[in-house]
C-alpha positions in Angstrom: -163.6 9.9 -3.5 -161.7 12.9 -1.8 -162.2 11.5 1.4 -160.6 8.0 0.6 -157.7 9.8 -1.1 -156.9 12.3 2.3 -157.8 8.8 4.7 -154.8 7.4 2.7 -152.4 10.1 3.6 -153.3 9.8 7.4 -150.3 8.6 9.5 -151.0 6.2 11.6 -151.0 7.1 15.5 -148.6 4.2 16.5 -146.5 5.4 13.7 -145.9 8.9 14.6 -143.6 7.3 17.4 -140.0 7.3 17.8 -137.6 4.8 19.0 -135.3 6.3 22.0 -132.3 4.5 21.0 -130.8 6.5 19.0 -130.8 9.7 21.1 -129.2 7.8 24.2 -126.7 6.5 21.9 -125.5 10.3 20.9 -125.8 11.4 24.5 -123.7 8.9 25.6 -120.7 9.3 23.3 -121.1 12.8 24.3 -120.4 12.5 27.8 -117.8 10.0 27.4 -116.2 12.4 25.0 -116.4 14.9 27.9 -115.2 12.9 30.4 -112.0 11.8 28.1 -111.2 15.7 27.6 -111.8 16.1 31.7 -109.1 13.4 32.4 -107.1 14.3 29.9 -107.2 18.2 31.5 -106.0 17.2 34.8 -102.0 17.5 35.7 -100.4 14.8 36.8 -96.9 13.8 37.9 -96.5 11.5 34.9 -97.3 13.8 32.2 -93.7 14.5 32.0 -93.3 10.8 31.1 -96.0 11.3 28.1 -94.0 14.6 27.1 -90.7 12.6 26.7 -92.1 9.5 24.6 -93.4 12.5 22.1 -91.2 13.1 18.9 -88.9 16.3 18.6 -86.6 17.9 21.4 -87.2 16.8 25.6 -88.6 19.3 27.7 -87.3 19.2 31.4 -89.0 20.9 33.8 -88.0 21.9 37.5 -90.3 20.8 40.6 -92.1 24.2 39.4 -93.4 22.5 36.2 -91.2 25.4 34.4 -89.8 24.0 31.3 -85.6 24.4 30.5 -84.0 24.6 27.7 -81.7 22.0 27.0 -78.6 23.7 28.8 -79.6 25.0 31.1 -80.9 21.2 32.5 -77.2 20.4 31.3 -76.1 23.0 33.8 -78.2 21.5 36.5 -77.5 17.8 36.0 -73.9 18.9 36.0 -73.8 21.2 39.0 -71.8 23.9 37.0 -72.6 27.6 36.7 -72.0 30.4 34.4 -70.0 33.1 35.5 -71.3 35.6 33.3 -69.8 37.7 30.1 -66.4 38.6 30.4 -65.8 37.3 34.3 -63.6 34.9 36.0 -65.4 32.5 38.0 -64.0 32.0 41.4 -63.6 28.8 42.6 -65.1 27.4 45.6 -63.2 27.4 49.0 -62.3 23.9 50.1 -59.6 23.0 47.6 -57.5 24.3 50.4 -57.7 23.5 54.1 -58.9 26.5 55.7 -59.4 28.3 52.7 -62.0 31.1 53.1 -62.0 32.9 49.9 -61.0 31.6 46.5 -60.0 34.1 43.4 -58.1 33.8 40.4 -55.4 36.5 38.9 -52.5 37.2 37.0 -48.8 36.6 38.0 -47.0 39.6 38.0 -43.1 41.2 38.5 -43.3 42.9 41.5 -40.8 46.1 39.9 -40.6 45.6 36.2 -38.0 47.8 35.3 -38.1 49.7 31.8 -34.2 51.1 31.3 -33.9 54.3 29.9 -31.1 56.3 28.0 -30.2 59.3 29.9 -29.9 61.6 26.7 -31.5 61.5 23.1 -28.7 59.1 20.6 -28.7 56.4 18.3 -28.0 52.8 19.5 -25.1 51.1 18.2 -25.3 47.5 19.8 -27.6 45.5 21.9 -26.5 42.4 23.7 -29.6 40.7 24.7 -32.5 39.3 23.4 -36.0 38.8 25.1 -35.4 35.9 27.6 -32.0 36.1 28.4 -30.9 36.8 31.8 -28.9 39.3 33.2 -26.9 40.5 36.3 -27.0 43.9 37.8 -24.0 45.7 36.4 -23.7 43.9 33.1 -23.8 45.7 30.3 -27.0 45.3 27.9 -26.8 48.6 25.4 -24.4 50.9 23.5 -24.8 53.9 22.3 -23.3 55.8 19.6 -20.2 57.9 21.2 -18.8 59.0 18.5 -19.9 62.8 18.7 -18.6 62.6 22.7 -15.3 61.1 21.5 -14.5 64.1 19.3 -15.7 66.7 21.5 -13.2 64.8 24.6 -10.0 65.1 22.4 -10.8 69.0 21.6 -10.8 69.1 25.1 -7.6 67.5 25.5 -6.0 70.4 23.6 -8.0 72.9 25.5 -6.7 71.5 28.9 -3.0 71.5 27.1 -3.4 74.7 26.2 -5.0 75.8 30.0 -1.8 73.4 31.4 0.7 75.9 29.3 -0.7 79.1 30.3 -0.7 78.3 33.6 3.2 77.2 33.3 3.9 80.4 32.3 1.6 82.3 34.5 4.0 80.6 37.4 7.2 82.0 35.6 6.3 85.5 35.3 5.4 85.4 39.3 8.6 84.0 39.8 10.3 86.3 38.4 8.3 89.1 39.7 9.0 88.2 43.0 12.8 88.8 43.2 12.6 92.1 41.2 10.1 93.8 43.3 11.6 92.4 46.3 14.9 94.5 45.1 12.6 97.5 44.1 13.7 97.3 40.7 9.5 96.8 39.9 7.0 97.9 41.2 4.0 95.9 43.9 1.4 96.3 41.1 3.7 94.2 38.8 4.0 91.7 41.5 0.4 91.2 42.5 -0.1 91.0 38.7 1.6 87.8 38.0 -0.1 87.0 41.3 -3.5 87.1 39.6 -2.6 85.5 36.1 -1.7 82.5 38.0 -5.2 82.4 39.6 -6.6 83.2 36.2 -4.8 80.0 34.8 -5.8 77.8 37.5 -9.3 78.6 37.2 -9.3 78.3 33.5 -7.7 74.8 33.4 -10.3 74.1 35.9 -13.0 74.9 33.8 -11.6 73.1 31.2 -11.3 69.6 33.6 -14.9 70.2 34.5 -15.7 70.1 30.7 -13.8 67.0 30.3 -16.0 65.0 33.3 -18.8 66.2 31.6 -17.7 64.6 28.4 -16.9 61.8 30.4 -19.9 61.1 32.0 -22.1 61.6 28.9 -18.9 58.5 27.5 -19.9 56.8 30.4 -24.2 57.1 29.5 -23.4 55.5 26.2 -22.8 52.2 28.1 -26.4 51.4 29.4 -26.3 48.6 32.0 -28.6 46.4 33.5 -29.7 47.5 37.3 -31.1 44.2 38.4 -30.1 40.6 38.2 -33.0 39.5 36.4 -34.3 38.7 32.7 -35.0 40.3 29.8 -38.8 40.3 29.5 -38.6 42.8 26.0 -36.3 44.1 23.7 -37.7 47.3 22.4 -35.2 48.8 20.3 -32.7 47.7 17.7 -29.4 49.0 16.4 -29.6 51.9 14.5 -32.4 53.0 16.3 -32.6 56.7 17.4 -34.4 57.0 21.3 -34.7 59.6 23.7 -35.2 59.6 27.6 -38.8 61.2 26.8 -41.6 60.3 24.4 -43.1 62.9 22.0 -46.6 61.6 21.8 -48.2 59.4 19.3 -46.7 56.3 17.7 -43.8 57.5 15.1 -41.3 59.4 17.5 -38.6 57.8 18.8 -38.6 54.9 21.5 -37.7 56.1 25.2 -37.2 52.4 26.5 -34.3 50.4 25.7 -35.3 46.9 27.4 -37.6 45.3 30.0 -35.8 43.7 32.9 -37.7 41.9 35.9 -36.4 39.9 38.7 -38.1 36.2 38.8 -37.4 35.5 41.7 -39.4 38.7 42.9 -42.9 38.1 41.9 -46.9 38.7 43.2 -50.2 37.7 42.2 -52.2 40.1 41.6 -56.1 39.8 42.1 -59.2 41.6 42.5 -61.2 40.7 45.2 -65.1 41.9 45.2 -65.8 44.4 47.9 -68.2 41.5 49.9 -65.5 39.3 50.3 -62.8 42.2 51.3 -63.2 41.5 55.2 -62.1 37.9 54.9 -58.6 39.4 53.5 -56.1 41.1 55.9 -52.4 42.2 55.3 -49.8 39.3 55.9 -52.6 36.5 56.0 -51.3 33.5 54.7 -52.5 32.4 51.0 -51.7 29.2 48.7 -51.3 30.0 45.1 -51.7 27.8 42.3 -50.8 28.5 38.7 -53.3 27.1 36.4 -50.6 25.9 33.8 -49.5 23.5 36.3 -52.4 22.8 38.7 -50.7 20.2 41.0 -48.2 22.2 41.9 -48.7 24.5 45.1 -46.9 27.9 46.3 -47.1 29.4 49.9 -48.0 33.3 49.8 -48.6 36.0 51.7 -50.6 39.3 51.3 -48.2 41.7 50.7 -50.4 44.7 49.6 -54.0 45.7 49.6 -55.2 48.6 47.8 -56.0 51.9 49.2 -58.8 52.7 46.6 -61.7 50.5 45.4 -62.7 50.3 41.9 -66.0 51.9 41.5 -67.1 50.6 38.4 -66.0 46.9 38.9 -66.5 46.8 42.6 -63.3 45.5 43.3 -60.0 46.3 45.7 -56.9 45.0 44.5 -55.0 43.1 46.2 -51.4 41.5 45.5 -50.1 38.5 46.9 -46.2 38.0 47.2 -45.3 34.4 46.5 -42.8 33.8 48.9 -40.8 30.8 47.1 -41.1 30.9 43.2 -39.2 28.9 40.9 -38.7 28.6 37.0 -42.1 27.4 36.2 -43.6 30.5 37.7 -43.8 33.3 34.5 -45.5 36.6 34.6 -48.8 37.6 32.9 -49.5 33.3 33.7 -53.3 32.6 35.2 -53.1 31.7 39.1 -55.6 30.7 41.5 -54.9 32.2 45.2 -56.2 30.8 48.3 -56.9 32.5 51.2 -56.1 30.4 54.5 -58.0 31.0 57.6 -55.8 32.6 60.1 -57.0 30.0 62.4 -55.2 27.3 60.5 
């Protein structure tokens, strides 16, 4: 009974066998799995294509494979370059025929002239405003004379007074003369009168010197303009009190009247990196170009190079005098100068 029951549970020897489908199926998917992650792996030249039909931002790359950000592949496509923070780019040479170096700068006033009062007073009129133009000699400022005025006509008496001494200084001599000359006084009396008449002549000539002296400090009350030019600043206004030297700080009194330049005097002025500085020489020939009106051109020459670099820029100044300048030509106005090959 026991027997038949374990007979029962016997598995059958062709049973115990397992199909080998099954297992070749799962190996199979494996390696195909593999061999899809393999191909996958490999770089290829169009994976850039695959990376742009993906959602979300484009990534460029260079030959390298090194990704860009978006401008900087605008800077490439474009062929433009930063200049970097706070620089001026300089252009490259070739606008010009036989340029060899290509900078940009500021127009400038080759003397810009501040004018002065020549002692500390009030001013009582100014005649120009900024903008105007002037010609040397012409009268731009007026001080307050009044204090002068008054001290000129008490000189007036003094120099009447001087007049009358000497007058009588003159009669006494002449009639010292005839009295010692009869002995009736004596030589002392005679050279005397001699001297009071050189005593009044001195005196009224120190009085006269007084008087030019008022006059001339008349004649400083009248401030004119030393240049034909224009006004470029009117610094002061009637009623204003201003000295021929500042005090320090920001509440004294002004020392400059008004800024005068001559327009038809003028430079660029540039700074030229101390690489470039061999390809500039004294008198070469330049073409300067005012960025507010690009089409128009000026001849130039360079009229001044700096004896000093700058250290910390690495720069040497250099000005250019524009030889021909008209009315559209204003300082502190952004120019680009050309440097022309002596060769051309």
């Amino acid at each position: 009974m026991k027997d038949d029951r374990l007979e029962r549970l016997r598995i059958a020897s062709h049973q115990k066998r397992r199909s080998g489908l099954p297992v070749a199926l799962i190996v199979g998917g494996v390696l195909a799995i593999t061999a899809a992650i393999v191909w996958w792996a490999i770089p290829r030249a169009s994976d850039d294509v695959r990376a742009g039909m993906k959602s979300g931002p484009k990534a460029t790359r260079t030959e390298a494979g090194t990704p860009l950000d978006k401008s900087a592949a605008t800077r490439s496509a474009t062929g433009t370059n930063d200049s970097g923070a706070g620089g001026r780019a300089e252009r490259s040479p070739g606008s010009v025929v036989g340029s060899v170096l290509t900078v940009s700068g500021y127009i400038i006033a080759r003397e810009r002239i501040e004018i002065s009062p020549r002692f500390m007073g009030v001013v009582q009129w100014i005649g120009v405003k900024k903008g105007d133009a002037v010609t040397n000699g012409q009268v731009v400022v007026r001080l307050d004379d009044a204090e002068y005025r008054a001290r000129l006509a008490e000189n007036d008496g003094a120099l009447a007074v001087a007049t009358v001494a000497l007058e009588r200084s003159k009669v006494d001599l002449g009639r010292a003369e005839p009295l010692v000359s009869e002995r009736v006084e004596t030589q002392k009396a005679l050279d005397d009168a001699r001297l009071a008449v050189r005593s009044a002549e001195a005196q009224r000539a120190q009085v006269l010197g007084g008087r030019q002296s008022i006059e001339t400090l008349l004649d400083w009350c009248i401030i004119r303009s030393p240049v034909t030019g224009v006004v470029l600043e009117k610094l002061v206004d009637p009623g204003e009190l201003v000295t021929p030297q500042t005090f320090g700080g920001t509440r004294g009194p002004s020392s400059s009247l008004v800024a005068v330049a001559n327009l038809q005097d003028l430079q660029v002025e540039v700074d030229i990196d101390e690489s470039k500085l061999a390809r500039v020489s004294l008198g070469q020939r330049c073409v300067i170009s005012p960025v507010s009106y690009p089409d128009k051109r000026y001849q130039g020459r360079v009229a001044e190079i700096a004896p000093e670099a700058n250290r910390a820029k690495g720069t040497v100044q250099v000005k250019v005098q524009i030889l021909e300048p008209d009315r559209f030509l204003t300082p502190e106005l952004s120019a680009t100068v050309d440097f022309v090959d002596a060769a051309k």
